[in-house]
TIDO-793852 format. One line per field, with one value per residue (C-alpha): residue in one letter; y, x, z. Coordinates in Angstrom, 1 decimal. Layout:
N
resn: (A ...) .
c2: (Y ...) .
c1: (X ...) .
c3: (Z ...) .
% end
This chain:
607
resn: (X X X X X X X X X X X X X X X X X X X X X X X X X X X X X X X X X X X X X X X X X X X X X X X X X X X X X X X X X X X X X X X X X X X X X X X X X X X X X X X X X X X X X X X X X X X X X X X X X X X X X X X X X X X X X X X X X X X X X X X X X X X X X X X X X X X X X X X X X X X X X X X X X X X X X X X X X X X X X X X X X X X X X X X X X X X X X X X X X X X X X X X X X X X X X X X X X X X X X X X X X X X X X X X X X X X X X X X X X X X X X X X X X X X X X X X X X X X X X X X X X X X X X X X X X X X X X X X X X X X X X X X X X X X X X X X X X X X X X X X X X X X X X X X X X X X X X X X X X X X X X X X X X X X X X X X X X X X X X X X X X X X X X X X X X X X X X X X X X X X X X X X X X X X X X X X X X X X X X X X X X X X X X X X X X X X X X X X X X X X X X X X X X X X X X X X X X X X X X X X X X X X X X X X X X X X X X X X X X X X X X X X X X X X X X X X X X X X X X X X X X X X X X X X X X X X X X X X X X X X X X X X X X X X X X X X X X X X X X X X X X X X X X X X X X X X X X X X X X X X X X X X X X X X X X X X X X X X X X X X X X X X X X X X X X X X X X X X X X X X X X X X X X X X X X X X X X X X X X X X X X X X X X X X X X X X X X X X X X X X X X X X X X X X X X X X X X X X X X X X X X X X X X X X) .
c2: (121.3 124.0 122.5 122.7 125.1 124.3 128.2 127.7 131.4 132.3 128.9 129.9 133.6 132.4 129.6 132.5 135.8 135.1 131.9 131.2 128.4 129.4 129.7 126.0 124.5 125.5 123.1 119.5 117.0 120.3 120.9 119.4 121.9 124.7 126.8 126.6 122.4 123.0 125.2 122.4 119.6 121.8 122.3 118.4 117.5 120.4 119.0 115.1 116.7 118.9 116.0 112.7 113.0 116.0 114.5 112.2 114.4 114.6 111.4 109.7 111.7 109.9 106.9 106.5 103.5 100.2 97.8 94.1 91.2 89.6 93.1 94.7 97.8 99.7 102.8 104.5 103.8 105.4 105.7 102.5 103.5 107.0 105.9 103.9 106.5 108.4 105.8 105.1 108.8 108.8 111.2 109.8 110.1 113.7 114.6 111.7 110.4 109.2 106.0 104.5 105.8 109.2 112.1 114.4 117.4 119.8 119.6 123.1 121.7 118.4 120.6 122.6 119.6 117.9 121.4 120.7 117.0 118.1 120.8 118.8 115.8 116.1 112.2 110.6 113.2 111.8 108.6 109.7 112.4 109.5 107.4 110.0 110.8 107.5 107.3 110.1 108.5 105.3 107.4 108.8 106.1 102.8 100.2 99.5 96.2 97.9 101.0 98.5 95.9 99.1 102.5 101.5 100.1 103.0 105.8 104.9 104.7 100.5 100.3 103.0 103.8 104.9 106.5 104.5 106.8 106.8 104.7 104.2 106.0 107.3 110.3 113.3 111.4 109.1 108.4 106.9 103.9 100.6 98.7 95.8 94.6 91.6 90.2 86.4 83.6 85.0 88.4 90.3 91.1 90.4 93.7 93.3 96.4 98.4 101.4 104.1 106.8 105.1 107.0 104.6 101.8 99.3 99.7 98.2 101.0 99.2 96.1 96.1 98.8 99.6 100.2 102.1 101.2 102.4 100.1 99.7 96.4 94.9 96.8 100.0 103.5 104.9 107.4 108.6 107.2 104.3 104.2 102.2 102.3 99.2 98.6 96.0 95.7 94.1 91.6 89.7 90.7 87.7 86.9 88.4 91.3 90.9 90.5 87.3 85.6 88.0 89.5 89.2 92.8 93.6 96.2 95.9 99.1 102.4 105.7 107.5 110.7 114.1 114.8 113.4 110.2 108.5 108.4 105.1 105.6 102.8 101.0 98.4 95.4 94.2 90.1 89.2 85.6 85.3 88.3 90.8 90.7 93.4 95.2 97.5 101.0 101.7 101.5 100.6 103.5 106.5 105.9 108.7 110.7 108.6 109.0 112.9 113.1 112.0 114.1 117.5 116.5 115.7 118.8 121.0 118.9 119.3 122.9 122.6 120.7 123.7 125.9 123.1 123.2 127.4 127.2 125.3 126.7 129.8 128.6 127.3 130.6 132.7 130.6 130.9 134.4 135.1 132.9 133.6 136.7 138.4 141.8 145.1 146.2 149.6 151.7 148.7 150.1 149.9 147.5 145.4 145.4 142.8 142.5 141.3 141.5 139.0 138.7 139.6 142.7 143.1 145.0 141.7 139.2 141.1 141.7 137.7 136.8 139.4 138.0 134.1 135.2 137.4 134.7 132.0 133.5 134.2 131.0 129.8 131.8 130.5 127.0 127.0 129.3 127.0 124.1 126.3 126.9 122.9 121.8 124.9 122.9 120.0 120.8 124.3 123.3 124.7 124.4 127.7 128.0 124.5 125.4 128.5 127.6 124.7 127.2 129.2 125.7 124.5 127.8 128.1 124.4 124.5 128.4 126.8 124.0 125.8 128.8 127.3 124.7 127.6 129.8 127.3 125.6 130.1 130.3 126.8 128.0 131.6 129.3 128.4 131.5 133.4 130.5 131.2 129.1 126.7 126.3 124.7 122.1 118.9 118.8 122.1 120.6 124.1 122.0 119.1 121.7 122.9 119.4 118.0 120.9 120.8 117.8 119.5 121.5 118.8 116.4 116.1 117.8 119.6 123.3 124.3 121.8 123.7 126.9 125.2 124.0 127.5 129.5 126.2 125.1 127.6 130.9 129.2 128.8 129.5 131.6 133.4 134.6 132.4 134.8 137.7 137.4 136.6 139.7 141.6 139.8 141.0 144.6 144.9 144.9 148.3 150.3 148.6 149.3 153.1 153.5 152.2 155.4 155.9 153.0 150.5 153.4 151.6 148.4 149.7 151.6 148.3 145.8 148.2 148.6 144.5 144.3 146.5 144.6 140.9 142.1 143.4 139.7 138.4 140.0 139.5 135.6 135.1 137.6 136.0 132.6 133.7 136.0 134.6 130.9 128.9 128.4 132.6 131.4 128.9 130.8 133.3 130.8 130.2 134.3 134.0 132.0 133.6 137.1 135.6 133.9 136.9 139.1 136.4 136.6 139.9 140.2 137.9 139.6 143.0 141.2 139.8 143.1 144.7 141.4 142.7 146.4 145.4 144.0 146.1 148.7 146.9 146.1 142.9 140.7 142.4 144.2 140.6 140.3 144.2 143.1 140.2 141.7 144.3 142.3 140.7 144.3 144.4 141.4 142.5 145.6 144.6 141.8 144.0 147.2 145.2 141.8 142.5 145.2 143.3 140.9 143.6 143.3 140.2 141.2 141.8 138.1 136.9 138.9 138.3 135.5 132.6 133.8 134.2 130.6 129.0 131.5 129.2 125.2 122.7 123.1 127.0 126.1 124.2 126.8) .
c1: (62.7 60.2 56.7 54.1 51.3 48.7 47.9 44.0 43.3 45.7 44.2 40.4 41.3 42.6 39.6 37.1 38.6 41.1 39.3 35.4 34.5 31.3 30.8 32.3 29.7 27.9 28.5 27.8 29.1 30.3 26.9 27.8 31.3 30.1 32.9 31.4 32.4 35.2 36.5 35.4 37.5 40.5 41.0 40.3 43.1 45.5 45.3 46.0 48.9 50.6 49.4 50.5 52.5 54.8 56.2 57.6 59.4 62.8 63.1 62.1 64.8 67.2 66.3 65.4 64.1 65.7 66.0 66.0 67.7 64.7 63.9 61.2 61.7 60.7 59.6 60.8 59.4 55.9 54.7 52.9 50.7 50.5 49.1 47.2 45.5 45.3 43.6 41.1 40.1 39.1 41.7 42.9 39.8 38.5 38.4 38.0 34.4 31.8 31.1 34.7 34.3 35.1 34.0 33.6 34.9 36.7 40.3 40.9 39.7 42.0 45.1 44.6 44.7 48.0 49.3 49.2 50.1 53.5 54.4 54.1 55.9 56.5 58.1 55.2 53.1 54.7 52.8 49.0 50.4 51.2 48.2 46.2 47.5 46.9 43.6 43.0 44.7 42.4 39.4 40.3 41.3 40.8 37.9 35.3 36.9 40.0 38.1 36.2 39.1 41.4 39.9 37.6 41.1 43.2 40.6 40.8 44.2 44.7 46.6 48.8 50.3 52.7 54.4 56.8 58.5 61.9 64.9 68.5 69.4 66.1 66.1 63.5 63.8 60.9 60.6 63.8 62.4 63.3 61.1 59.4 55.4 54.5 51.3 50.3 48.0 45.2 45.1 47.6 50.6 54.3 56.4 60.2 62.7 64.0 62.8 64.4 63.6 60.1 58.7 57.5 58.0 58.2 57.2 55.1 52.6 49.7 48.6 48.9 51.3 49.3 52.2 51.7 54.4 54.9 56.5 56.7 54.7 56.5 56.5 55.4 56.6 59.9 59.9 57.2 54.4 55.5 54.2 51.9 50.5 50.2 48.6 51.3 50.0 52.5 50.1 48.2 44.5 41.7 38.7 37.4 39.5 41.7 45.7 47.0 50.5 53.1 54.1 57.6 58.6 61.5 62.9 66.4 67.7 67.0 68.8 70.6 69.3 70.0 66.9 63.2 64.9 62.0 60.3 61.6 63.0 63.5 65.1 62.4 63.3 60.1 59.9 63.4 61.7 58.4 57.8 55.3 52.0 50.5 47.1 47.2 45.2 43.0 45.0 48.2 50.5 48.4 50.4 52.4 49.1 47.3 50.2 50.2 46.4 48.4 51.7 49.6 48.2 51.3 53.5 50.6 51.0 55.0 54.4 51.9 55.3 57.4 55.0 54.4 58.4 58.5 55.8 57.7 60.9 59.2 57.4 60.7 62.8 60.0 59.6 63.9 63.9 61.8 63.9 67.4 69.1 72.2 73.5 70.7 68.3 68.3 66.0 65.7 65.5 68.7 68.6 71.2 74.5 74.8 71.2 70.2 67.6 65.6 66.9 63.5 64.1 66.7 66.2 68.1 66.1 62.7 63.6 64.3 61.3 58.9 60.5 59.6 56.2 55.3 56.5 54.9 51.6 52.2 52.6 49.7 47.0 48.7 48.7 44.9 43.7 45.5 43.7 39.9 40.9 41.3 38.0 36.1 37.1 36.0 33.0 31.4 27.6 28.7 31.1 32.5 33.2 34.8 37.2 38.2 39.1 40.7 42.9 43.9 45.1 47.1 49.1 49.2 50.4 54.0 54.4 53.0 55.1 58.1 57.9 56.8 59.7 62.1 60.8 60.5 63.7 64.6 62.9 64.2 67.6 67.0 65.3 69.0 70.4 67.7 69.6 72.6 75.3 72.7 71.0 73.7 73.6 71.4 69.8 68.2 66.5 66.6 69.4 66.2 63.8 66.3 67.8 63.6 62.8 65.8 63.9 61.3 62.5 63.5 60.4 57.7 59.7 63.1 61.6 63.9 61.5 58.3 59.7 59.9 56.5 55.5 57.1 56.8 53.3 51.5 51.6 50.1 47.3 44.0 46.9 48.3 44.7 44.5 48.2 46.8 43.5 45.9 47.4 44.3 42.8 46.1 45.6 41.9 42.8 45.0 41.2 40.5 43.9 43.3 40.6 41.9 43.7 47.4 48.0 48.3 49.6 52.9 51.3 49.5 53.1 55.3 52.3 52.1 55.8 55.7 53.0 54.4 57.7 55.8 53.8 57.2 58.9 55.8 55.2 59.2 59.3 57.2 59.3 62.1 61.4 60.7 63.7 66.7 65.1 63.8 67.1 66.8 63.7 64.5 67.2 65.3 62.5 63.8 64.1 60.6 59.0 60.2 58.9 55.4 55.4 56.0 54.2 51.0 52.2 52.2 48.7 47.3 48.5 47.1 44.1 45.0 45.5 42.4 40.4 41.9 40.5 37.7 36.6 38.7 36.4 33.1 33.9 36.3 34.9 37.3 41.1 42.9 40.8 41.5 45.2 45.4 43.8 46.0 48.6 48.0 47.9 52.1 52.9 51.0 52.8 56.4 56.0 55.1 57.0 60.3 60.2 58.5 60.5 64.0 61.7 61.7 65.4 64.8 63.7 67.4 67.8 64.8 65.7 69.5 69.1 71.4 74.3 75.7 75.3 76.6 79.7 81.9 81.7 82.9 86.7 86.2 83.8 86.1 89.2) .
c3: (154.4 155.3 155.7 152.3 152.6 149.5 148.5 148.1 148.2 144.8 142.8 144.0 142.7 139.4 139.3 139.7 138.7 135.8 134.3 134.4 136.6 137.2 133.7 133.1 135.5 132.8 130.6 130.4 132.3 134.9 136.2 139.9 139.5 140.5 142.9 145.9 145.9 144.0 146.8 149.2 147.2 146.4 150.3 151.1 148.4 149.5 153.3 151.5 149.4 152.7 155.5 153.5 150.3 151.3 154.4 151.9 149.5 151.3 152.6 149.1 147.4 149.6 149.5 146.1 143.8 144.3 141.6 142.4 140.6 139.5 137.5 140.0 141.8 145.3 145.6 148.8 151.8 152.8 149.0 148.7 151.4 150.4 147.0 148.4 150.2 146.6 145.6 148.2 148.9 144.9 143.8 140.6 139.4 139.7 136.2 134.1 132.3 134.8 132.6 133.7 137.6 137.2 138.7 135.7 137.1 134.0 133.4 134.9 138.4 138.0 137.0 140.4 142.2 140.5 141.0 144.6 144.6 142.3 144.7 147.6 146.1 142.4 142.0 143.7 141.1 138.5 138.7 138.4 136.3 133.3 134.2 133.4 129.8 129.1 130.3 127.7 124.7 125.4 125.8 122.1 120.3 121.8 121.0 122.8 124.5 125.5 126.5 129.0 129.9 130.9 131.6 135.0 137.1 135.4 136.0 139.7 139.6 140.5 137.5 136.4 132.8 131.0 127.6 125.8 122.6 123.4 122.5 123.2 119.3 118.8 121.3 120.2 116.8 117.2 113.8 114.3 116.7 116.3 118.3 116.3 116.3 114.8 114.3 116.0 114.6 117.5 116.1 119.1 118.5 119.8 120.4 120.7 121.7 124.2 125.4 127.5 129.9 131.2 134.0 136.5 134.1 136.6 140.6 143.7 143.8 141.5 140.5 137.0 134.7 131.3 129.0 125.5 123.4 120.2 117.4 113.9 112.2 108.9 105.8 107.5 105.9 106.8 109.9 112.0 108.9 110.0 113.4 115.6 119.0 121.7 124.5 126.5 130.0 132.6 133.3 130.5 131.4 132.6 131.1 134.4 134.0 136.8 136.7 135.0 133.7 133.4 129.8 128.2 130.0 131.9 133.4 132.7 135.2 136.7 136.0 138.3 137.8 139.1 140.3 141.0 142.6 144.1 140.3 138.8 135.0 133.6 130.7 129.4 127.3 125.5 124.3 125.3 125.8 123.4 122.7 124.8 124.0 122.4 121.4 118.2 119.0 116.3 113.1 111.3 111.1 113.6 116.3 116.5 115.9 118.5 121.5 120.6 122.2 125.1 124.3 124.3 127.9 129.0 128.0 130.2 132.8 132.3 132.3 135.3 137.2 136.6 138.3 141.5 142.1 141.7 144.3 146.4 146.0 147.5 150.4 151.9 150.6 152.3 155.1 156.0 155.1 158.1 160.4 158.9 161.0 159.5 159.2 160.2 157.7 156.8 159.1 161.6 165.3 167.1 170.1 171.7 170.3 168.1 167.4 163.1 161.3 159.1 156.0 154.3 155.4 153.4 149.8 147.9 149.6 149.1 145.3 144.8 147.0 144.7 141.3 142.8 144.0 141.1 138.1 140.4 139.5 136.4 135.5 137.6 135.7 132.3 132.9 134.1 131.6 129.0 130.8 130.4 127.1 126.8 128.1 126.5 123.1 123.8 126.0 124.1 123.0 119.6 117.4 116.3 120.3 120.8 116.9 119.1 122.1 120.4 118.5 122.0 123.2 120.3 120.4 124.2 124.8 124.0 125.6 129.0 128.6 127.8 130.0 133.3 132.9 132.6 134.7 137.4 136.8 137.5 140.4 142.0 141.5 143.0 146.3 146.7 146.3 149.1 151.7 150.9 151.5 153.5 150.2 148.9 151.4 151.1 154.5 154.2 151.1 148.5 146.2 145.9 144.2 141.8 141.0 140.6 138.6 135.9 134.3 133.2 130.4 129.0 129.3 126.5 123.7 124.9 125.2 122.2 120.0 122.0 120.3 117.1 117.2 118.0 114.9 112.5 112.9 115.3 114.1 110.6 112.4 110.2 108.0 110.7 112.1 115.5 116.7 115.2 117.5 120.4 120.2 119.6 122.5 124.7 122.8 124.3 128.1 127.1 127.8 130.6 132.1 131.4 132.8 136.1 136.4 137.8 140.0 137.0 134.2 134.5 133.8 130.8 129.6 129.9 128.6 125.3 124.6 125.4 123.2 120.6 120.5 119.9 117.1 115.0 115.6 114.6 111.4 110.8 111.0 108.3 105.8 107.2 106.3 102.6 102.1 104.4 104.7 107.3 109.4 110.3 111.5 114.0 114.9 116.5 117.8 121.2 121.8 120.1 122.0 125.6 124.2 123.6 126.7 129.0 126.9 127.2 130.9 132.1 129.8 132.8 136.0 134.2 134.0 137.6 139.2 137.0 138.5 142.0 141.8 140.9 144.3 146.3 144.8 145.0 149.2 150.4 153.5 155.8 156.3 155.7 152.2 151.6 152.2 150.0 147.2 147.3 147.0 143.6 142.4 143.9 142.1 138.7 138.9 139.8 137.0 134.2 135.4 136.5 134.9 131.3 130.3 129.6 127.2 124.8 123.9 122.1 119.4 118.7 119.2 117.1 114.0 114.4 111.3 111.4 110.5 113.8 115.1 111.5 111.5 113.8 112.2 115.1 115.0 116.0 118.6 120.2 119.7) .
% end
C-alpha cells in the first residue's frame, strides 16, 4: 500500500480561499485560529496521521478485532499505543470547549484534521470520530453533574463514546426499539436490551467507554415519542471520578464485516445480570431529539469519511500509475525495443485519475464549507446570521453525507480499476479502500433516507425560501464567471444548464406531491438529491477555479505556486465540463412519478 501523503496545500486552499478562516478567527472563542497557526497544526497532525496511524492501516485490516471469552476485545496490534499517542499529543481535543480541556478551535479546523486521520486509517478514525459526537450531545443536553463527571476524560479522549440506536428488529426504524429503562429506588436507572451494530462498543484503547443508550421508560408513547436517552458508562463512575465496578454490559460478539476490520462492532447486551445502570439525559421522552444533536454531527463526519477513503484511493492509484509500465503511449519517443510507458500516460488512466482528483475536491470544499456553515450558526454575534447559516447546514447535511459516501465509495472502486488486475489482489491494498468505504453510505441514515430527508423536510424550509436562496446564491457566481473571460466560458455554460435543470425538479416536487401524491415524490428523491449535490458541487470548483485566477492574476510566490494554482482551474473545468453535464438527465428520473417502480409487485420482480 502506497505511502499516505496528508494534502495540506488543497485543505489550506479550501480553509482560505473557498471558506473564510480568517473571517472565523473572528469570532469568539476562534480568536487564537487565525490561519497562520492553523496552517502550523494542520501540518503537525498530517505528519501524526502519515508517520503513526497510517503505517497501521493494512496490517489492522488483517488482523482485525479479537473477541475474548470473557466478552472484551483487542484491537490490532500497534493501535493502543497509537491512540495513546492521540491522546497525549492533545488531538482529541482540538475543537471542543476550553472549560472541559479543549482547545476551542472551530469545527471547520477539527474536520480538516479527522479528514486526515480517516484517510490515513479510517478504523482507528472511527474511534475519536464517535467520542466526539458524544461529547457534543452532552455539551447540549446533559446536566451540570454529568457535564462535569464526563466531558473533561472524554474531551481528551481517555474515555471514548459511543451511539447506541440500533437493534436486532429495529434497523433504521428506531422507533421500533425495544430496549427497556426502568427507574431504581436511588433515582438511576436500570437499562435492559440488546443493541447491535456498536462501533467500538467494547475495546482496550481507553479507560472507560461512555455509552448512550437509548431506551424506552414504562408507559412511554408508542414509537420514536416514546424515547429516552442514557448515559451507561462501562464503568460505574467514583466519587473521585475515576473508573469503578463494572456495569451489567456485555459485549456479546463482533461482526465480521466486509470492511473497516480493525473498528470493533459490536453486539451489546445491556443488564443481563442486574441490570446496567443508567443516567436519564434531560427529560422523559427527548431522546431521539437529544441523540439527533449527535446524529447531525455524525452524518458530516460520515460524509467527511467518504472523502478521507477517495483521497486515499487516489494517492495509491496515482502513486502506481507512475510506476506501472505497459504498452507505449501515444507520441512516446521510440527507444529500445520493448520499451513501455507509464500507465499515466495513457488517455484511460489520466481520464480516471482526473475524475478521482477532480470529485475528490469537490467533495473536500463541500464538506468544510458545510462544516463553516455549522459553526457560523452557532458562533455569529447575531442572530439573523447564526438562523442563516443554520439553514445552509440543515439543507447541506444530508447532501454531504450522502454524496461523499457515494462518490467516495465511486472513486474507491475506480482506485481498483487504475491497478488493474493487481487491484484486485489483497496485498496491493486498492480492494481495502473500496471494501472500508462501502460502509459509509450506509452509516447514519442509509443515503436513500438522506434523500428523503432532503425532499420531505428540507426543501420546506422557511416555505421553500432557504432552497430558493441556495439556488440564487449558486445563480450569483454566473457574473463572476463571465467576467473571467473564455478560459472558464465552459464552466459558466455547464453550471447554468446544471443550474437550469435543478431549479425545474425543484419547482416539480412540490406540484408533484399535491397532484400525483407523495410516493412520485420519493420516487424521484434519490435522482433528486444526486442533481443537487453535483449541481452544489461544481458551484464550488467554479468558485475554486474563480478563487485560483484570482491569485494567478494578482502574482503567485513562484513557477511551482503558478503551477498548482493552475491546476485547480484543470480540475474545476473537467468537473463541470465533463462530470456535471450527465447530471442533467435526471430530471427524467426525478419526475418519472411512481408508477414505474409500483408496476411489477414481488412475484414479477422475481420472474
Amino acid at each position: 500500500m502506497a505511502d499516505y501523503r496528508a494534502p495540506l496545500r488543497d485543505i489550506d486552499f479550501v480553509l482560505n480561499d473557498i471558506c473564510d478562516l480568517a473571517g472565523l478567527s473572528a469570532l469568539e472563542p476562534f480568536a487564537h485560529a487565525e490561519p497562520g497557526l492553523v496552517r502550523d497544526l494542520l501540518a503537525e497532525s498530517g505528519r501524526f496521521a502519515a508517520d503513526v496511524v497510517a503505517p497501521l492501516n493494512q496490517p489492522g485490516d488483517r488482523a482485525g478485532c479479537v473477541r475474548h471469552p470473557d466478552g472484551s476485545v483487542t484491537t490490532p496490534a500497534g493501535f493502543p499505543d497509537a491512540y495513546r499517542a492521540y491522546v497525549d499529543a492533545g488531538w482529541a481535543a482540538v475543537s471542543f470547549d476550553g472549560e472541559y480541556g479543549g482547545g476551542n478551535f472551530p469545527l471547520l479546523v477539527s474536520t480538516a484534521l479527522s479528514e486526515m486521520l480517516a484517510s490515513a486509517n479510517l478504523a482507528f478514525a472511527m474511534c475519536p470520530g464517535l467520542t466526539q459526537g458524544a461529547v457534543h450531545l452532552l455539551e447540549a443536553h446533559g446536566s451540570d453533574e454529568q457535564r462535569a463527571t464526563y466531558l473533561a476524560k472524554m474531551v481528551s479522549g481517555e474515555w471514548t463514546g459511543t451511539m447506541n440506536l440500533t437493534e436486532p428488529d429495529a434497523g433504521s426504524d428506531v422507533g421500533a426499539l425495544r430496549t427497556k429503562a426502568v427507574r431504581a429506588a436511588d433515582g438511576t436507572w436500570r437499562i435492559t436490551g440488546t443493541k447491535i451494530f456498536i462501533s467500538f462498543g467494547e475495546h482496550d484503547l481507553a479507560g472507560n467507554i461512555v455509552h448512550l443508550v437509548l431506551a424506552r421508560t414504562p408507559g412511554a408513547p408508542a414509537g420514536s415519542k416514546g424515547i429516552s436517552c442514557f448515559i451507561v458508562p462501562k464503568y460505574l463512575v467514583n466519587a473521585d471520578g475515576s473508573p469503578g465496578r463494572r456495569n451489567d454490559v456485555t459485549c456479546l460478539s463482533i461482526e465480521h464485516k466486509l470492511g473497516i476490520k480493525a473498528s470493533p462492532t459490536c453486539v451489546l447486551a445491556f443488564g443481563e445480570g442486574d441490570g446496567a445502570v443508567g443516567e436519564l439525559i434531560g427529560e422523559e421522552h427527548h431522546g431521539l431529539e437529544y441523540m439527533f444533536t449527535m446524529m447531525n454531527q455524525a452524518r458530516l463526519a460520515v460524509g467527511l469519511q467518504g472523502l478521507a477513503v477517495a483521497e486515499r484511493a487516489y494517492q495509491q492509484a496515482l502513486a502506481y500509475s507512475t510506476e506501472r509500465r505497459q504498452g507505449r503511449a501515444v507520441g512516446a519517443p521510440r527507444g529500445e525495443a520493448g520499451e513501455k510507458s507509464p500507465i499515466i500516460e495513457h488517455a484511460d488512466v489520466r481520464r480516471m485519475l482526473l475524475t478521482m482528483k477532480s470529485q475528490v475536491e469537490a467533495m473536500r470544499r463541500l464538506v468544510y464549507w458545510n462544516a463553516e456553515a455549522i459553526d457560523r450558526s452557532l458562533r455569529s454575534p447575531d442572530e439573523a446570521t447564526r438562523e442563516e447559516w443554520g439553514e445552509i447546514a440543515a439543507l447541506l447535511t444530508p447532501v454531504t453525507k450522502a454524496w461523499c459516501t457515494d462518490t467516495g465509495t465511486d472513486v474507491a472502486s475506480l482506485g481498483i480499476q487504475v491497478h488493474g488486475g493487481v487491484g484486485y489482489v489483497e496485498e496491493t491494498g486498492a480492494a481495502q479502500h473500496l471494501r472500508d468505504a462501502r460502509i459509509t453510505p450506509i452509516y447514519e441514515g442509509t443515503n436513500g433516507i438522506q434523500a428523503l430527508d432532503l425532499v420531505g423536510r428540507k426543501l420546506g424550509l422557511r416555505g421553500g425560501a432557504v432552497v430558493k436562496d441556495h439556488l440564487e446564491r449558486i445563480a450569483a457566481v454566473d457574473a463572476e464567471l463571465a467576467d473571467a473571460g473564455p478560459d472558464l466560458a465552459g464552466v459558466r455554460t455547464e453550471l447554468k444548464e446544471a443550474l437550469d435543470a435543478l431549479t425545474e425538479a425543484t419547482m416539480w416536487l412540490p406540484t408533484a406531491a399535491m397532484t400525483q401524491g407523495p410516493n412520485a415524490v420519493l420516487a424521484g428523491a434519490t435522482p433528486y438529491l444526486r442533481l443537487f449535490s453535483m449541481v452544489t458541487a461544481g458551484w464550488l470548483m467554479a468558485r475554486s477555479a474563480l478563487a485560483a485566477t484570482a491569485r494567478l492574476a494578482a502574482g503567485p510566490a513562484g513557477d511551482d505556486e503558478a503551477r498548482w494554482l493552475r491546476s485547480k482551474v484543470v480540475t474545476a473545468r473537467f468537473f463541470c465540463e465533463q462530470l456535471l453535464p450527465p447530471a442533467v438527465g435526471l430530471v427524467a428520473s426525478i419526475t418519472a412519478g411512481a408508477e414505474p417502480l409500483f408496476a411489477l409487485d414481488a412475484a414479477s420482480l422475481a420472474d
